[in-house]
C-alpha positions in Angstrom: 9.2 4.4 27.8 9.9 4.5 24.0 7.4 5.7 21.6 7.5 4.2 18.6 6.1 5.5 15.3 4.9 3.5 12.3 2.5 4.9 9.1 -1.2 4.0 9.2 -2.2 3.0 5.2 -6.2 4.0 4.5 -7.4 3.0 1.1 -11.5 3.5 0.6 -12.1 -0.1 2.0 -9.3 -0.5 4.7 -6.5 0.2 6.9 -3.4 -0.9 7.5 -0.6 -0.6 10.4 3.0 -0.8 8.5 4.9 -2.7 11.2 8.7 -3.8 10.8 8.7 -8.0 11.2 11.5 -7.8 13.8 9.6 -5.2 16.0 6.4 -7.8 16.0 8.9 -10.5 16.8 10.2 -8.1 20.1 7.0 -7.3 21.3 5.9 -11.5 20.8 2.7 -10.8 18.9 4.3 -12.5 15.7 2.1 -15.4 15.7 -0.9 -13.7 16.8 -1.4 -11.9 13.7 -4.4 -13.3 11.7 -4.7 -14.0 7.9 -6.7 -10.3 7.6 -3.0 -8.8 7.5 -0.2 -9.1 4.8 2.8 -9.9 5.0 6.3 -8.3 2.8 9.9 -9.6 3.4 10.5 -7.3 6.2 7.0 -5.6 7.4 3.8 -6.8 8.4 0.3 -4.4 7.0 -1.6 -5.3 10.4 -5.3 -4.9 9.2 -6.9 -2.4 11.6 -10.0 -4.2 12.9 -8.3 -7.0 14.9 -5.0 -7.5 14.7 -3.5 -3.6 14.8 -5.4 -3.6 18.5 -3.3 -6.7 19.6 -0.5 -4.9 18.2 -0.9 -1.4 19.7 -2.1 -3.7 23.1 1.0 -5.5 23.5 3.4 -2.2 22.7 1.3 -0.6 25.8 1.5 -3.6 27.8 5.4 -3.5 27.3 5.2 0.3 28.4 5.9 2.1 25.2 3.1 4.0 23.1 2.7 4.4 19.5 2.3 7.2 17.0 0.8 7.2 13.9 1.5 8.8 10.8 -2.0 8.4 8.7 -1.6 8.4 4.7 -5.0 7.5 2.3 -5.1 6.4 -0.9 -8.2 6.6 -3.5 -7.0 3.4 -5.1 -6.2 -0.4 -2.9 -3.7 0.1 -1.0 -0.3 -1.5 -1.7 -0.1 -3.6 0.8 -3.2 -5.6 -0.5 -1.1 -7.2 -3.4 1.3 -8.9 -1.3 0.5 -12.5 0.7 -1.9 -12.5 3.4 -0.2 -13.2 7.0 0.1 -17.1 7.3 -2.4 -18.8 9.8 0.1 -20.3 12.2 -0.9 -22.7 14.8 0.4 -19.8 17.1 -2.6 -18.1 15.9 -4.9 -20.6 16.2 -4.1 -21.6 19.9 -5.1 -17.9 20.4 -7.8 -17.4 18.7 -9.5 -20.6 20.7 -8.1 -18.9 24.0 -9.3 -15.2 23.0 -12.3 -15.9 20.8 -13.3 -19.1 21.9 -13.2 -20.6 18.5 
């Protein structure tokens, strides 16, 4: 089992799990990631309401836990001024099968 860590962004309105692109990609949850999250050129910001669950679901599923190391912000976080996550078909297809919709 490996436990892998990864900062938790809080601003006043949001949070956000700082997750590397490739380790998304290893744990196949790439294109379940909704447009709530943002995207940079080498992490996803994996809002926490929906898609940081699938996230943290799939690491557990794989047998490995995750840490979090929590930092806040008084002002948007910084994550908030980059592009939102595309909406892939990958994401709709699962959103119909887990949402019905």
């Amino acid at each position: 089992m490996k436990v892998r860590n990864f900062r938790f962004v809080s601003d006043p309105g949001h949070g956000y799990l700082r997750v590397p692109l490739e380790v998304l990609k290893e744990y196949g949850v790439m294109f379940k990631i909704s447009p709530f999250s943002f995207k940079s050129d080498k992490f996803a910001y994996l809002e926490e309401d929906c898609d940081m669950t699938t996230f943290v679901d799939a690491v557990r599923a794989a047998g490995d836990d995750v840490q979090f190391k929590v930092s806040y912000t008084n002002n948007d976080a910084s994550c908030r001024r980059y592009p939102r996550f595309p909406e892939t078909m990958g994401y709709i297809e699962y959103r119909k099968e887990k949402y019905g919709f």
